[in-house]
N, CA, C and O atoms as a CHARMM CRD file, in Angstrom:
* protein
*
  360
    1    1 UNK  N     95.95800  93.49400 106.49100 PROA 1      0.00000
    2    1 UNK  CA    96.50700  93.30200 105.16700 PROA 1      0.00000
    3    1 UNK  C     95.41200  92.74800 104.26200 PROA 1      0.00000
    4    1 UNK  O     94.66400  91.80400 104.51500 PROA 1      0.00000
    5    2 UNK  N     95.45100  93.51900 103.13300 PROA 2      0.00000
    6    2 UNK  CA    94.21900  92.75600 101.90700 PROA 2      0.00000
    7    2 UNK  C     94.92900  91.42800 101.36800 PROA 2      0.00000
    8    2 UNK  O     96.07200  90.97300 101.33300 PROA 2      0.00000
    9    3 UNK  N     93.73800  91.07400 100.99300 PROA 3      0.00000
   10    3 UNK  CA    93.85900  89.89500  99.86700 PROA 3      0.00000
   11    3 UNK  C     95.21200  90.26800  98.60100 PROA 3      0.00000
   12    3 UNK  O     96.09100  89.59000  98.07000 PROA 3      0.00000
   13    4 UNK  N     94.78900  91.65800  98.51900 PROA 4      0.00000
   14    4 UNK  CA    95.57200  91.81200  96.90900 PROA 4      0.00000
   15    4 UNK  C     97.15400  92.02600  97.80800 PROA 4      0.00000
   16    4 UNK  O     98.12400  91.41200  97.36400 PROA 4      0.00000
   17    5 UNK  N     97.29500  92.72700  98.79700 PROA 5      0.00000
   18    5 UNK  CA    98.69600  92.79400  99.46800 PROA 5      0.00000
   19    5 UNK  C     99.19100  91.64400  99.97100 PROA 5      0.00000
   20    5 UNK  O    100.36600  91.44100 100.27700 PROA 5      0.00000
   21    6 UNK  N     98.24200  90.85900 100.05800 PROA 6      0.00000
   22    6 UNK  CA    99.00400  89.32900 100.48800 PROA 6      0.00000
   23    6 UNK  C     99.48200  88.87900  99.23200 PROA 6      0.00000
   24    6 UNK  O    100.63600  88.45200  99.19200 PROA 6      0.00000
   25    7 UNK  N     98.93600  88.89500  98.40900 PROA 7      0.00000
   26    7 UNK  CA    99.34700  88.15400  97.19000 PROA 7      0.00000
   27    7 UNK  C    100.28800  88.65200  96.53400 PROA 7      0.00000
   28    7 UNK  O    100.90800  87.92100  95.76200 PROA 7      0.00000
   29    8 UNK  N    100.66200  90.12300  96.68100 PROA 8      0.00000
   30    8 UNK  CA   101.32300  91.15500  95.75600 PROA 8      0.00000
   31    8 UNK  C    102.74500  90.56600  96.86100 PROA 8      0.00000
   32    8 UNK  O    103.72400  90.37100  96.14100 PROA 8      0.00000
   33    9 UNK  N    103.00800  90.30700  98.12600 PROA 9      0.00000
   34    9 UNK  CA   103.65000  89.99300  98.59000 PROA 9      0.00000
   35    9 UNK  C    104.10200  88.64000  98.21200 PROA 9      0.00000
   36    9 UNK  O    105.28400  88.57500  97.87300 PROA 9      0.00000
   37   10 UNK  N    103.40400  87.51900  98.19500 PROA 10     0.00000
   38   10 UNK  CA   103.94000  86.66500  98.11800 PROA 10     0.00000
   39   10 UNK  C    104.78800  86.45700  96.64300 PROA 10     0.00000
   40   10 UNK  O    105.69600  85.63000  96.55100 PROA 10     0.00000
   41   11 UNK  N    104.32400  87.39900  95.41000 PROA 11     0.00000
   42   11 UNK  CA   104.73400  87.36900  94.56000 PROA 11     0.00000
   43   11 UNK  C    105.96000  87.89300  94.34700 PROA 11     0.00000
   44   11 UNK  O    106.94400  87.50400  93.71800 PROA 11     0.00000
   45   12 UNK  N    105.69000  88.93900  95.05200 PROA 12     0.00000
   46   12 UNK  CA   106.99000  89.95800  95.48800 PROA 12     0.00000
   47   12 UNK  C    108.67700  89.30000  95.82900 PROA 12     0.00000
   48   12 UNK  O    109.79000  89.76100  95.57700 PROA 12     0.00000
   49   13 UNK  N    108.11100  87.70100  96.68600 PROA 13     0.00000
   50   13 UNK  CA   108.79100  86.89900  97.19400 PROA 13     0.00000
   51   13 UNK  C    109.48800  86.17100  96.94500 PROA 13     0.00000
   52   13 UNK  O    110.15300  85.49600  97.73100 PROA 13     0.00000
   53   14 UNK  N    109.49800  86.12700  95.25500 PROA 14     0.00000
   54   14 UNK  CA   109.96800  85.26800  94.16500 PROA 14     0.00000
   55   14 UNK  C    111.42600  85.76900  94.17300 PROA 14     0.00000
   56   14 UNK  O    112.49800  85.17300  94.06500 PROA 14     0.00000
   57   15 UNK  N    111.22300  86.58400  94.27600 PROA 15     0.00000
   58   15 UNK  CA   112.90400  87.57400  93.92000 PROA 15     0.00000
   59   15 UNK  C    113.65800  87.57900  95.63400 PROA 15     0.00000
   60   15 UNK  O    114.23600  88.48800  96.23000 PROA 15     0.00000
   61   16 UNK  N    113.45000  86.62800  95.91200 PROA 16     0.00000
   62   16 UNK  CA   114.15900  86.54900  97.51200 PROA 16     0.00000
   63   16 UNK  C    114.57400  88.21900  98.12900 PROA 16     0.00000
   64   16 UNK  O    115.73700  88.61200  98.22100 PROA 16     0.00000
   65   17 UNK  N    113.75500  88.77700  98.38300 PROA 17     0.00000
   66   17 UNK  CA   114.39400  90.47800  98.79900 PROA 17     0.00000
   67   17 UNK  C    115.02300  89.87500 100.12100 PROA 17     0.00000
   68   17 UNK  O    114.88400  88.75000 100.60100 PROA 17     0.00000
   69   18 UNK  N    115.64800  90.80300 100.50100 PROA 18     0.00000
   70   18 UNK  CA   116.46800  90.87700 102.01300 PROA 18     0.00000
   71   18 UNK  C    115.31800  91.99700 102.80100 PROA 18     0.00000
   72   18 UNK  O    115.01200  91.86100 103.98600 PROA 18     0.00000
   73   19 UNK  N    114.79700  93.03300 101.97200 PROA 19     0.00000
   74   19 UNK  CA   113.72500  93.87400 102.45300 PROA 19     0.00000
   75   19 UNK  C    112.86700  93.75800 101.40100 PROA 19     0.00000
   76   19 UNK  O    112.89700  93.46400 100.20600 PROA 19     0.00000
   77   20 UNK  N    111.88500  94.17400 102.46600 PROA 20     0.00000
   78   20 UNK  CA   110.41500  94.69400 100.97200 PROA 20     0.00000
   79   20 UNK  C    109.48500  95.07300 102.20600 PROA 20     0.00000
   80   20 UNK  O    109.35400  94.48000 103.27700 PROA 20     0.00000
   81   21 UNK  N    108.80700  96.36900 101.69000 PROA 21     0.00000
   82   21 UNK  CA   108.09300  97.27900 102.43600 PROA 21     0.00000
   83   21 UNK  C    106.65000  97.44300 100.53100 PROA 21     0.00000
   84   21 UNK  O    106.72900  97.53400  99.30600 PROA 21     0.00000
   85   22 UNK  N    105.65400  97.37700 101.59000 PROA 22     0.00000
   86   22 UNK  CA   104.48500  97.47500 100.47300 PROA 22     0.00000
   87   22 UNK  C    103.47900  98.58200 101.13000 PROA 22     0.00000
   88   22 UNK  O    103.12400  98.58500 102.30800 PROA 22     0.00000
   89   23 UNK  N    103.16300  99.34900 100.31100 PROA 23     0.00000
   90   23 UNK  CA   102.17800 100.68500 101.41800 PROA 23     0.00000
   91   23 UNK  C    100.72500 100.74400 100.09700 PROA 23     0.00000
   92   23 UNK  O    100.55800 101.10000  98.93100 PROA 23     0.00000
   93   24 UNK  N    100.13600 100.29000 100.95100 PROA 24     0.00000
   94   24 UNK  CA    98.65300 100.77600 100.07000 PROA 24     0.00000
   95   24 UNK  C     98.06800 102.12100 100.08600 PROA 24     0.00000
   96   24 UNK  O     97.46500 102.72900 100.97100 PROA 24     0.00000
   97   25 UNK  N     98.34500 102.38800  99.06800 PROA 25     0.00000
   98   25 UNK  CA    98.27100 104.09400  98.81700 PROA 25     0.00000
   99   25 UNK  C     97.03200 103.94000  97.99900 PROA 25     0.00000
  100   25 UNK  O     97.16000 104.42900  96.87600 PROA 25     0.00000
  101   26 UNK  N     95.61500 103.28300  98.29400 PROA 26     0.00000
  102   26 UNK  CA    94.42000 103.44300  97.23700 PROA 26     0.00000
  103   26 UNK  C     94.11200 104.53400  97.74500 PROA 26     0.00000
  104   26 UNK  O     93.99600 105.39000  96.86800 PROA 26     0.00000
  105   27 UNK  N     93.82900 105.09700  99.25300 PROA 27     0.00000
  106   27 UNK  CA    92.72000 105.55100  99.79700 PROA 27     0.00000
  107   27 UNK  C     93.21800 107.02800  99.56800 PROA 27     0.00000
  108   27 UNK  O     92.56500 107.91700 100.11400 PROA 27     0.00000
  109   28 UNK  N     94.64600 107.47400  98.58100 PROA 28     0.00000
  110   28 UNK  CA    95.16000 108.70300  98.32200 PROA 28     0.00000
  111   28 UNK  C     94.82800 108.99200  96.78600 PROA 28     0.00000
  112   28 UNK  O     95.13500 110.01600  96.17600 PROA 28     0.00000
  113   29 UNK  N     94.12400 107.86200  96.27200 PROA 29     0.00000
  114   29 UNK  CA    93.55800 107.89200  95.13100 PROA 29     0.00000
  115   29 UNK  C     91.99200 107.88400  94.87400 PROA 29     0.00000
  116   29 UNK  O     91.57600 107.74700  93.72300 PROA 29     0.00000
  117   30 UNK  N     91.10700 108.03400  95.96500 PROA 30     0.00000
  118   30 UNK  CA    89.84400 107.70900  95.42400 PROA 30     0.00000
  119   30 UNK  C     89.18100 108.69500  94.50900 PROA 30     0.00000
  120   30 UNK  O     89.59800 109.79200  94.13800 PROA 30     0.00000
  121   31 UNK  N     88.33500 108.22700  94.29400 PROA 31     0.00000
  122   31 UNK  CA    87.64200 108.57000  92.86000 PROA 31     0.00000
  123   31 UNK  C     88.62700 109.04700  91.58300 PROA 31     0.00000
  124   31 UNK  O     88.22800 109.88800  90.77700 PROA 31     0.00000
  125   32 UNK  N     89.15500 108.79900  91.54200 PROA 32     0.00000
  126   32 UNK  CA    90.47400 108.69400  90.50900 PROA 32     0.00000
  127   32 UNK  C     90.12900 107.24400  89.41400 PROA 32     0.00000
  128   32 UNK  O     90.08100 106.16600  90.00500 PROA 32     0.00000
  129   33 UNK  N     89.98500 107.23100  88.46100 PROA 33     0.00000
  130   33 UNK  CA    89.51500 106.79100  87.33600 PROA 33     0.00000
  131   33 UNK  C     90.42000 104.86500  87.56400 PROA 33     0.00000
  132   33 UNK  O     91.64600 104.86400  87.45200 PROA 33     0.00000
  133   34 UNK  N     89.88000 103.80100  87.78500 PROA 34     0.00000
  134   34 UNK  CA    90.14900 102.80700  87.60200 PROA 34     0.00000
  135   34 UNK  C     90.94100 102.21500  89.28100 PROA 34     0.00000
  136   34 UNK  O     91.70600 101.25700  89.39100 PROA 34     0.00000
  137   35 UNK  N     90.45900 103.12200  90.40300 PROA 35     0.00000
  138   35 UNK  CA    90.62000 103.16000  91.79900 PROA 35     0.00000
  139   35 UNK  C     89.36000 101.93500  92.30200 PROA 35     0.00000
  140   35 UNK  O     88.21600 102.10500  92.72100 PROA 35     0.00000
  141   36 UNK  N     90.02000 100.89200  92.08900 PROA 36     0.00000
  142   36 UNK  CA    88.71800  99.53100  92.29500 PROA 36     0.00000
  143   36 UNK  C     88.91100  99.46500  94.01700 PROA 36     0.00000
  144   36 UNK  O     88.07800  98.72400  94.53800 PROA 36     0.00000
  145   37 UNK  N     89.86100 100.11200  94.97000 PROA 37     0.00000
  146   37 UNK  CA    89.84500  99.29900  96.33500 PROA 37     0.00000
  147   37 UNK  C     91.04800  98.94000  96.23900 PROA 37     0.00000
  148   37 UNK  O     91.08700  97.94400  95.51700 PROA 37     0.00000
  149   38 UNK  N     92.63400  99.40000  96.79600 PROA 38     0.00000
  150   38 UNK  CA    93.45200  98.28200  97.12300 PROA 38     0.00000
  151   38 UNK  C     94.21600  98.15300  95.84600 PROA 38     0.00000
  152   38 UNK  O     94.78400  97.12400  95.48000 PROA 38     0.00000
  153   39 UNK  N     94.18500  99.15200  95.27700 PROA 39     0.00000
  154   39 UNK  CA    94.85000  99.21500  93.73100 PROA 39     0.00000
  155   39 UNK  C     96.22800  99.91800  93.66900 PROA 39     0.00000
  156   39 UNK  O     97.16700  99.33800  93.12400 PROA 39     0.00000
  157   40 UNK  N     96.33000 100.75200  94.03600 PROA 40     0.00000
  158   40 UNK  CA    97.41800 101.72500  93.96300 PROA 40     0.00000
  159   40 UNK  C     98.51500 101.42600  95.02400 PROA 40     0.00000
  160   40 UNK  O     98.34000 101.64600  96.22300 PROA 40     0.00000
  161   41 UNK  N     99.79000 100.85000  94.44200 PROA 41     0.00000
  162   41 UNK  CA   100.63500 100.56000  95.68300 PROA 41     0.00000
  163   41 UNK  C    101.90200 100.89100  95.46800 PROA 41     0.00000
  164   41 UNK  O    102.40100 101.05900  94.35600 PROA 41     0.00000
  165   42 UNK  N    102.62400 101.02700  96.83600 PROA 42     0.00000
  166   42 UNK  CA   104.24100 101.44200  96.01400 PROA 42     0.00000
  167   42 UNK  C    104.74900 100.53800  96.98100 PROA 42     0.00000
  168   42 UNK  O    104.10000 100.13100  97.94400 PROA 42     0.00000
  169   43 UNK  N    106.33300 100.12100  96.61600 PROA 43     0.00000
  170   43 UNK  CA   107.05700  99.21600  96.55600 PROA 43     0.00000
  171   43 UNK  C    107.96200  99.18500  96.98900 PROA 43     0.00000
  172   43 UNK  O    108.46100  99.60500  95.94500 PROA 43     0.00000
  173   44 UNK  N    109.22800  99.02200  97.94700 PROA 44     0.00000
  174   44 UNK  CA   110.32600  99.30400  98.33100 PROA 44     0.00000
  175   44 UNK  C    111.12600  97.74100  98.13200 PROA 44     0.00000
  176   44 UNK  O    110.46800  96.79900  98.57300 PROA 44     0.00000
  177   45 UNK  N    112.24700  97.45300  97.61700 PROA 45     0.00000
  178   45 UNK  CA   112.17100  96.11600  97.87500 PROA 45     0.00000
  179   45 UNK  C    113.50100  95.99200  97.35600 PROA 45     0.00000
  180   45 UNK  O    113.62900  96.52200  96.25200 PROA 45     0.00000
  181   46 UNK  N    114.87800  95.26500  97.98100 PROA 46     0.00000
  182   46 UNK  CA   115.81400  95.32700  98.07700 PROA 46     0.00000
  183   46 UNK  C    115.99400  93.59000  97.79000 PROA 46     0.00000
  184   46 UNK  O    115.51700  92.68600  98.47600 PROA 46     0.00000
  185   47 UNK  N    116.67000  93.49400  96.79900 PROA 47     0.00000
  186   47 UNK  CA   117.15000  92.10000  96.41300 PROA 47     0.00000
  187   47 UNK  C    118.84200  92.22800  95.35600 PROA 47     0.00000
  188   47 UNK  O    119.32900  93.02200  94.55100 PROA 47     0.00000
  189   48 UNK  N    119.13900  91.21900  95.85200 PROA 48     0.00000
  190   48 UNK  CA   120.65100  91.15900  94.99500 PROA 48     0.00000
  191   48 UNK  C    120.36500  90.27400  93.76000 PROA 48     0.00000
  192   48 UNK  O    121.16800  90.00000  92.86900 PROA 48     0.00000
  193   49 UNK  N    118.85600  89.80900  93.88300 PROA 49     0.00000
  194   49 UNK  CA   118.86000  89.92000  91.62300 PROA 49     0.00000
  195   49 UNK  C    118.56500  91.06400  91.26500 PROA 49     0.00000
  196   49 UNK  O    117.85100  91.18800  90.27000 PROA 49     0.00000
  197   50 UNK  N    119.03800  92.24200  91.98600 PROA 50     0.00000
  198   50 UNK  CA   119.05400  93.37900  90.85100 PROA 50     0.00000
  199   50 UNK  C    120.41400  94.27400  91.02300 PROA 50     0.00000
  200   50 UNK  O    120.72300  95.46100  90.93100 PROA 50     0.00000
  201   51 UNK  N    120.99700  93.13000  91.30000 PROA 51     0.00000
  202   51 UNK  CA   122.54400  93.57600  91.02100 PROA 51     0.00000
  203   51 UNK  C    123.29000  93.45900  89.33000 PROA 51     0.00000
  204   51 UNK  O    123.24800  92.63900  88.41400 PROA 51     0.00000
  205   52 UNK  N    124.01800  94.91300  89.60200 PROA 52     0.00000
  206   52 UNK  CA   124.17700  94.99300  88.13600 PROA 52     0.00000
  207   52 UNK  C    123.16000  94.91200  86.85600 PROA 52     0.00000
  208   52 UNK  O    123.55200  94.61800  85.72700 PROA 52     0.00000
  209   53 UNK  N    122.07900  95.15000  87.11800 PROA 53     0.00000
  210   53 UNK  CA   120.58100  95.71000  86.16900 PROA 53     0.00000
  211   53 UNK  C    120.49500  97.15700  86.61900 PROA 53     0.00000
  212   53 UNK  O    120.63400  97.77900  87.67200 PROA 53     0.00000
  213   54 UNK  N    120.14500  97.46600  85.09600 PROA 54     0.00000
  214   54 UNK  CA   119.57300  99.11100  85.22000 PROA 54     0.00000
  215   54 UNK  C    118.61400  99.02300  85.52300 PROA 54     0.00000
  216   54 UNK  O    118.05700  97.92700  85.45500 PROA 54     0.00000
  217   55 UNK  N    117.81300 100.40200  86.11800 PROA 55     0.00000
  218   55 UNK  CA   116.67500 100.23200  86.75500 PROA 55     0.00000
  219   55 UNK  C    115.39900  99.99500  85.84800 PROA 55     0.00000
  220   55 UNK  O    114.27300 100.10900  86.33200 PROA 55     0.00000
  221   56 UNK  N    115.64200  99.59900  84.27000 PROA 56     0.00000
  222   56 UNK  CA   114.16000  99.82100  83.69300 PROA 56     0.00000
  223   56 UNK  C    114.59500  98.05100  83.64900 PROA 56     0.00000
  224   56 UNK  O    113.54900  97.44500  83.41400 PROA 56     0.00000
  225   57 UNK  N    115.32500  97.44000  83.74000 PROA 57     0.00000
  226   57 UNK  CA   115.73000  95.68600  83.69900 PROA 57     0.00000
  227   57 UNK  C    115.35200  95.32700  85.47000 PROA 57     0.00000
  228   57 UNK  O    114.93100  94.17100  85.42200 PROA 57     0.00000
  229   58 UNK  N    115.32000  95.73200  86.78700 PROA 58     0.00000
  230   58 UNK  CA   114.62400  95.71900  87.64700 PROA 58     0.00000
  231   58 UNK  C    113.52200  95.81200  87.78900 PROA 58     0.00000
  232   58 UNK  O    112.94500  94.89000  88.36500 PROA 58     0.00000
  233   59 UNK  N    112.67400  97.10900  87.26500 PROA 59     0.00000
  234   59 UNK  CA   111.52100  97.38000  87.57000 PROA 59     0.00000
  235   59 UNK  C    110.76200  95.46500  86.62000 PROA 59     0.00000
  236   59 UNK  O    109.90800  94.68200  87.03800 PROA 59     0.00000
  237   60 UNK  N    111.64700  95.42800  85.26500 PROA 60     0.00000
  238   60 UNK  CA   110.71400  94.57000  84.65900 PROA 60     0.00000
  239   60 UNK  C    110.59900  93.01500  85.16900 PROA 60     0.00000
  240   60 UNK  O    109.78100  92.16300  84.82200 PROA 60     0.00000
  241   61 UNK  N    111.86200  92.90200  86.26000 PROA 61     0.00000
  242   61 UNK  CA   111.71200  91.81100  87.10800 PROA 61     0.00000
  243   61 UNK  C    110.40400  92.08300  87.77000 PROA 61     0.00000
  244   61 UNK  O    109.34900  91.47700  87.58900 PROA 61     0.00000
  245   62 UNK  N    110.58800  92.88300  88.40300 PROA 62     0.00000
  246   62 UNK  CA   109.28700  93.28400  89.15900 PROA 62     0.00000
  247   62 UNK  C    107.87500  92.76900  88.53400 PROA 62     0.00000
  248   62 UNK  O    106.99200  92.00000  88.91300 PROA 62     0.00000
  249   63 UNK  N    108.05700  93.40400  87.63400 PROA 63     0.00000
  250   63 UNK  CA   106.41400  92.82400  86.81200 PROA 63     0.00000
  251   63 UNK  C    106.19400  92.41300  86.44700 PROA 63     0.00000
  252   63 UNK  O    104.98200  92.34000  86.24400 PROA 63     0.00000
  253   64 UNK  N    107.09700  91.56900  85.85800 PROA 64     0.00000
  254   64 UNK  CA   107.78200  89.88300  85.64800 PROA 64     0.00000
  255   64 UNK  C    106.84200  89.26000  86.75600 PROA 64     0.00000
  256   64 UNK  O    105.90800  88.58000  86.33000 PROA 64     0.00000
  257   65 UNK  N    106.99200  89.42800  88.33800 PROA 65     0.00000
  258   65 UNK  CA   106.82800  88.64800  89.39600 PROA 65     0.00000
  259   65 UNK  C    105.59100  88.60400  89.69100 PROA 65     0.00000
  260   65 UNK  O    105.02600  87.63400  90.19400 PROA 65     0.00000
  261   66 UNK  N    104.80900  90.23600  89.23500 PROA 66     0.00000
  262   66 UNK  CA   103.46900  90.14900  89.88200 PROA 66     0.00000
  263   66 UNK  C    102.41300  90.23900  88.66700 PROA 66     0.00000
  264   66 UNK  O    101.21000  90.47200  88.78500 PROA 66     0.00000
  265   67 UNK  N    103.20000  89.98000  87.35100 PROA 67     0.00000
  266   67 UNK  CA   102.44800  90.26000  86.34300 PROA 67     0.00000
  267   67 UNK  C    100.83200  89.85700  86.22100 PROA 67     0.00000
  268   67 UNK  O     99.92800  90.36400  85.55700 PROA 67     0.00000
  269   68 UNK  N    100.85200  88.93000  86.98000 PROA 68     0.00000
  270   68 UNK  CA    98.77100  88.51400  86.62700 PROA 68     0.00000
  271   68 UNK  C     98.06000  89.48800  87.67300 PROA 68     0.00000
  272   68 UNK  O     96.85100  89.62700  87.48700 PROA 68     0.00000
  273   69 UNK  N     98.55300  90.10100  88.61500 PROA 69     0.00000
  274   69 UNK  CA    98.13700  91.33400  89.50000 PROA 69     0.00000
  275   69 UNK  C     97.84600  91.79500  88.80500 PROA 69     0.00000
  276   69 UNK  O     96.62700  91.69100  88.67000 PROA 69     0.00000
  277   70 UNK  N     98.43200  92.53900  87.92300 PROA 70     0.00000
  278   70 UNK  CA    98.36800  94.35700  87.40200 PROA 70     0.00000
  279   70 UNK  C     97.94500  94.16000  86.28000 PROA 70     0.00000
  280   70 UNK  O     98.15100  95.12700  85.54700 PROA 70     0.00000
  281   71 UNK  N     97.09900  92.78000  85.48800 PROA 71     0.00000
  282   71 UNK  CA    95.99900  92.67500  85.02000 PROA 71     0.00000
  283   71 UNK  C     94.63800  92.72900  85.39500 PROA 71     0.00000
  284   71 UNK  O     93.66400  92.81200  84.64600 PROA 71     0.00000
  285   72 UNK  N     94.67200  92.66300  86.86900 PROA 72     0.00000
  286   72 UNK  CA    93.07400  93.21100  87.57200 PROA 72     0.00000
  287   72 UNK  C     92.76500  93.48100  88.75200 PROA 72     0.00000
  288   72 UNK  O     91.72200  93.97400  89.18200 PROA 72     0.00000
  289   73 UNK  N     94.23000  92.96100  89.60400 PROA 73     0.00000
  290   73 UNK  CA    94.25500  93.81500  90.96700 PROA 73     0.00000
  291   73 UNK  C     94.76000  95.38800  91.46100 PROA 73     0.00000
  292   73 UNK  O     94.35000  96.11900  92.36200 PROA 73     0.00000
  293   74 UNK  N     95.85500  95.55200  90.42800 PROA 74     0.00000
  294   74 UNK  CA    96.72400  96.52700  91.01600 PROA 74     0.00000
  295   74 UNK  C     96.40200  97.74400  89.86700 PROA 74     0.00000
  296   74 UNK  O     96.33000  97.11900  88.80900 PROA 74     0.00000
  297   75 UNK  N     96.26000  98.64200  89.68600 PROA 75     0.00000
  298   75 UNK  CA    96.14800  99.46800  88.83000 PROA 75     0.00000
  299   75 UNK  C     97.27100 100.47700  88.29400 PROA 75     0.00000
  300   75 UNK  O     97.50100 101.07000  87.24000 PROA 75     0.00000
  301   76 UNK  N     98.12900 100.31100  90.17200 PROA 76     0.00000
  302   76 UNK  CA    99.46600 101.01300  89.44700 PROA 76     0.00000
  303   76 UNK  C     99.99700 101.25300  90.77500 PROA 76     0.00000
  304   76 UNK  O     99.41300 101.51100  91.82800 PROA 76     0.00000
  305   77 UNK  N    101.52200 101.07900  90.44100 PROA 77     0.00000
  306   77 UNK  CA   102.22500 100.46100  91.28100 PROA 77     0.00000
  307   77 UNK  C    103.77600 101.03700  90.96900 PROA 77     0.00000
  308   77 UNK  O    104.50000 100.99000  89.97400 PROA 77     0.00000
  309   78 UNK  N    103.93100 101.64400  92.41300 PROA 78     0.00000
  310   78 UNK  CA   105.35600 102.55700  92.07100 PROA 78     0.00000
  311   78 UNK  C    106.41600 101.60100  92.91600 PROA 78     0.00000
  312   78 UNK  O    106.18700 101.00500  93.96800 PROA 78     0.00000
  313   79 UNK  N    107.69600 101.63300  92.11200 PROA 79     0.00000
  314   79 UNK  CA   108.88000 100.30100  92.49500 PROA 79     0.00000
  315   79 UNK  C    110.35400 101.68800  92.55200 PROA 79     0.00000
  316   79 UNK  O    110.83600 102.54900  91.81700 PROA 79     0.00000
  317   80 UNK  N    110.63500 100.85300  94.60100 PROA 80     0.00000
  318   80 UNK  CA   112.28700 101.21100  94.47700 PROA 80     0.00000
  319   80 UNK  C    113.10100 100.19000  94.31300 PROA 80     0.00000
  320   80 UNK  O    113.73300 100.04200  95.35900 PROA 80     0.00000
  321   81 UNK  N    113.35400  99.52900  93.63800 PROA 81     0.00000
  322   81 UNK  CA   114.09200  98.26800  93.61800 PROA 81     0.00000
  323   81 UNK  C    115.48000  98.34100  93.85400 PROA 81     0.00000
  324   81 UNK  O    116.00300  98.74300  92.81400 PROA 81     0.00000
  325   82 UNK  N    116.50100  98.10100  94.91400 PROA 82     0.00000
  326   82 UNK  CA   117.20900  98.58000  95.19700 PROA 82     0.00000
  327   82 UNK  C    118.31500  96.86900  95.44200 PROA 82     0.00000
  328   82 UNK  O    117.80400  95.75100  95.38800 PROA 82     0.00000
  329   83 UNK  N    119.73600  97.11100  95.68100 PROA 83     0.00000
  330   83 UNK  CA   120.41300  95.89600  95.99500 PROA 83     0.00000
  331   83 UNK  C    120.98000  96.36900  97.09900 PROA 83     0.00000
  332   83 UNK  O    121.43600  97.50000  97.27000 PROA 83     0.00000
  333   84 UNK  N    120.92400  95.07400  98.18400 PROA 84     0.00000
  334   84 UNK  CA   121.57100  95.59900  99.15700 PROA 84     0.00000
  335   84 UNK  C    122.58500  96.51500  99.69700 PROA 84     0.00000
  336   84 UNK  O    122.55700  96.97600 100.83800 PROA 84     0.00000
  337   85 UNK  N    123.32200  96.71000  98.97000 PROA 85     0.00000
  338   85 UNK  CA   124.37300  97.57000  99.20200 PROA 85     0.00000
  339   85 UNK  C    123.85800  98.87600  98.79400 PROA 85     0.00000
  340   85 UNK  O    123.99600  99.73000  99.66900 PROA 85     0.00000
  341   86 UNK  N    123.42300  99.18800  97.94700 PROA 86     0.00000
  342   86 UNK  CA   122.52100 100.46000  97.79900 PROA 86     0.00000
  343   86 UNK  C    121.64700 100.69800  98.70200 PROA 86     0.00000
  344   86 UNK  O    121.09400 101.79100  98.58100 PROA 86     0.00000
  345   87 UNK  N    121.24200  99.90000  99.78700 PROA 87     0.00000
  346   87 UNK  CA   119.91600 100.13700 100.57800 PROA 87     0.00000
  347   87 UNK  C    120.67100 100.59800 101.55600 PROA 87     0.00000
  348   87 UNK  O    120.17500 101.55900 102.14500 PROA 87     0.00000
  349   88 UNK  N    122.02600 100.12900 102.04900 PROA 88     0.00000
  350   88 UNK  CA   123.23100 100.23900 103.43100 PROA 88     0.00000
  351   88 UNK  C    122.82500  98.68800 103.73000 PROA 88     0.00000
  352   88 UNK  O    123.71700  98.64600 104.57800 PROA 88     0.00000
  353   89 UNK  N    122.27700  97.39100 103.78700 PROA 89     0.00000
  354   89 UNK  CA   122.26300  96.38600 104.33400 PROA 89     0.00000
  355   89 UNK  C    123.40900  95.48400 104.41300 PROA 89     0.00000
  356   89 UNK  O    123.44700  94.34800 104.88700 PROA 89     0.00000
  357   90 UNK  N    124.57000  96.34800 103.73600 PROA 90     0.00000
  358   90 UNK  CA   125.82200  95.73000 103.37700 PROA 90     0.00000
  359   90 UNK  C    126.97700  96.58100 104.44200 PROA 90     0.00000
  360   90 UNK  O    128.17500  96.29900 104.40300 PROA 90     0.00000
């Protein structure tokens, strides 16, 4: 695990998920314009603060959480933000 996935996790962590799955997808991006290493990530992550939010009021929790990341770690970052019962954990 990188530095930036540890951190993207722990931030991630704020929003108490029941799941969260993080996949570093840089190395499907290289030489792709602003591909620093460890940039490109997607997101799976199941929490009941995103119960009853539409998904553009989720995603902005989301970047809410990791917002000082994706000023110079993350370059871009795809989110399923899901609530338990939508995931089946219910």
């Amino acid at each position: 695990m990188t530095d930036t996935t540890t951190r993207l996790q722990a931030a991630l962590n704020t929003l108490n998920p029941t799941y969260l799955e993080l996949q570093d997808d840089s190395a499907l991006h290289a030489g792709h314009a602003g591909n620093t290493g460890g940039s490109h990530y997607t997101v799976i992550i199941v929490s009941e603060a995103f119960t009853d939010l539409l998904l553009i009021k989720r995603h902005r929790l989301v970047y809410e959480a990791v917002g000082k990341l994706m000023v110079k770690d993350i370059h871009a970052l795809s989110i399923q933000a899901k609530t338990p019962a939508e995931f089946g954990l219910n």
